[in-house]
C-alpha positions in Angstrom: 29.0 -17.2 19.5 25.8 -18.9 18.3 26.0 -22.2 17.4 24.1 -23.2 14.5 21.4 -25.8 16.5 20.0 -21.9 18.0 19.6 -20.5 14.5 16.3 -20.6 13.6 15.0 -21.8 10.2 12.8 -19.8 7.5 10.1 -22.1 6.0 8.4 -21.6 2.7 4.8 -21.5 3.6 2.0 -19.1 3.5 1.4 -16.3 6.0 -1.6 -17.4 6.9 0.4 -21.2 7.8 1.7 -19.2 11.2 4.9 -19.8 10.0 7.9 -17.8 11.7 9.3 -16.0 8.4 8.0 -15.5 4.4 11.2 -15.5 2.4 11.7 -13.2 -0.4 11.4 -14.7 -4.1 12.2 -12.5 -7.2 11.7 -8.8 -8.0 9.1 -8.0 -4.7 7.4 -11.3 -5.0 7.8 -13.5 -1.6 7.4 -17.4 -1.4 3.9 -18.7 -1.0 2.3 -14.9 -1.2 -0.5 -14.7 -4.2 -0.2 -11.4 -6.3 -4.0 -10.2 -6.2 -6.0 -7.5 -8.5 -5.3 -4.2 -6.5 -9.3 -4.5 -6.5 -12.3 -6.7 -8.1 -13.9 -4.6 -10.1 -13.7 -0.7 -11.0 -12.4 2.1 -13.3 -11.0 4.7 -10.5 -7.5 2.8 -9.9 -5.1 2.1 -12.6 -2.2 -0.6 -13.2 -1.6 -1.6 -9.8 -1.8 -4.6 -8.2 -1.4 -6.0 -4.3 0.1 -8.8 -2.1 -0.5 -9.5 1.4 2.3 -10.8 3.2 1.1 -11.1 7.0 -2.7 -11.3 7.4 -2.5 -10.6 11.2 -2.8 -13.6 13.6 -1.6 -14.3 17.6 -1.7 -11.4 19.2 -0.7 -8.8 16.2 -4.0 -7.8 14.6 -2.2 -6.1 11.5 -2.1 -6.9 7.7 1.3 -6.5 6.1 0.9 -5.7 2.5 2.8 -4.9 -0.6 1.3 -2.6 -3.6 2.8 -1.9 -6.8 2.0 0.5 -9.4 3.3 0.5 -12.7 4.1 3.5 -14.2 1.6 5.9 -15.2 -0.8 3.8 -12.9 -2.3 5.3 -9.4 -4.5 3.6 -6.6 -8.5 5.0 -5.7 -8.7 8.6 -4.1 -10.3 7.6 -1.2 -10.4 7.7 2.9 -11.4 5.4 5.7 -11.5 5.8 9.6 -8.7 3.4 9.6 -4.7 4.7 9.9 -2.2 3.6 7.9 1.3 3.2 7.6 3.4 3.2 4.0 7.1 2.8 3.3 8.1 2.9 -0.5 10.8 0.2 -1.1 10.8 0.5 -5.3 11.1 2.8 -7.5 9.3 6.7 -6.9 6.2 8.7 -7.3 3.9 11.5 -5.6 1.0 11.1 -3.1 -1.8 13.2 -2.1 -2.5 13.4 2.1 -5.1 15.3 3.3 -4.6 18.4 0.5 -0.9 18.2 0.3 1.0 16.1 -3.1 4.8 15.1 -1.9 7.2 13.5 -4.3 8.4 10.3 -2.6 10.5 8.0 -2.9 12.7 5.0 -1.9 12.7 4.6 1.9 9.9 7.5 2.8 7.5 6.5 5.2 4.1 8.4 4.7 1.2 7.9 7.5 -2.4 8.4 6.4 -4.3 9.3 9.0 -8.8 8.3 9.7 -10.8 9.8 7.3 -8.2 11.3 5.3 -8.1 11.5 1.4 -5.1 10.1 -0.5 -3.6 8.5 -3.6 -0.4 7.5 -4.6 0.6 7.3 -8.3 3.5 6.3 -10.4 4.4 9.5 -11.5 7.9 9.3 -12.4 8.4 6.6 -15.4 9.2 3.8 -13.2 7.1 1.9 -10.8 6.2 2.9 -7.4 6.2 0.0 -4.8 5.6 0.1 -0.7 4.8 -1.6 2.1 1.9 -1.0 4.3 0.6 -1.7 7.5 -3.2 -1.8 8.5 -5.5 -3.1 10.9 -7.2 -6.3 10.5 -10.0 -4.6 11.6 -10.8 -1.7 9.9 -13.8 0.0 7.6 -14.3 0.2 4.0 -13.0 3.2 1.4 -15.1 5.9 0.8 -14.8 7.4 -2.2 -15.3 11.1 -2.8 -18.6 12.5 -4.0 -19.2 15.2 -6.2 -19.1 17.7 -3.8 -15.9 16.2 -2.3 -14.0 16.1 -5.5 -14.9 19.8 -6.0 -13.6 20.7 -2.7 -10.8 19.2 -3.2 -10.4 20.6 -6.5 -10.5 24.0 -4.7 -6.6 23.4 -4.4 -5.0 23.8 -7.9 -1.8 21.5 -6.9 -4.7 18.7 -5.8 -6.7 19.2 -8.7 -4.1 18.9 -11.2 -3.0 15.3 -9.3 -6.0 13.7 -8.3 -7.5 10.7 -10.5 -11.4 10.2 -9.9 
């Protein structure tokens, strides 16, 4: 048995503090974590908004984030060279990979891969909330051109479910 001198403590602090553990708040909100604009400025995301949890630090160069789309709402079509790594923990939705849409939902992991397009929305009238994992070091989004968006619109399913 453990004895209660060997349990270790949670502080309230932000993740950038270095502190062991970020305790959970309310409703997917955690204790010292700022809830941010998804991004600054820009028409080609709607109602969604972003946390990050763990801004990387020692020797794990990762960003922990939490996103979280309101219904009706979806995140930029876009791609990057970087991977990353989603689990949905609220609610359910659809996402585009590549030139696939999947229906997802509570518990799915979905793993975007370099310079793949992809979008997730808030498709089924409740929001659509996940985790993700990225490198600290990674590129910006590219957003698709003209020529992109009609190649991709060359897919009917894609078409119908992509918002530029």
């Amino acid at each position: 048995m453990i004895s209660e001198k060997h349990i270790p403590t949670i502080e309230t602090a932000s993740p950038s503090e270095g502190v062991p553990a970020v305790r959970h708040s309310d409703q997917y909100t955690w204790e010292g974590v700022d809830i941010h604009p998804y991004k600054e400025t820009g028409t080609h995301f709607k109602s969604i908004h972003r946390q990050t949890i763990f801004k990387g630090g020692d020797d794990l160069s990762v960003e922990f984030r939490y996103f979280e789309i309101a219904p009706g709402g979806h995140s930029t079509l876009e791609r990057h060279q970087h991977t990353h790594l989603v689990m949905i923990i609220q609610g359910s939705g659809h996402v585009l990979v590549g030139d696939k849409v999947t229906e997802i939902g509570m518990h799915d992991v979905v793993r975007v891969g370099p310079l793949t397009w992809h979008q997730f929305r808030a498709t089924k009238g409740e929001k659509l909330g996940f985790l993700c994992v990225v490198s600290t070091d990674r590129d910006k989004p590219q957003r698709p051109g003209p020529s992109e968006v009609e190649e991709l619109n060359e897919t009917p399913e894609v078409a119908e479910f992509i918002r530029v």
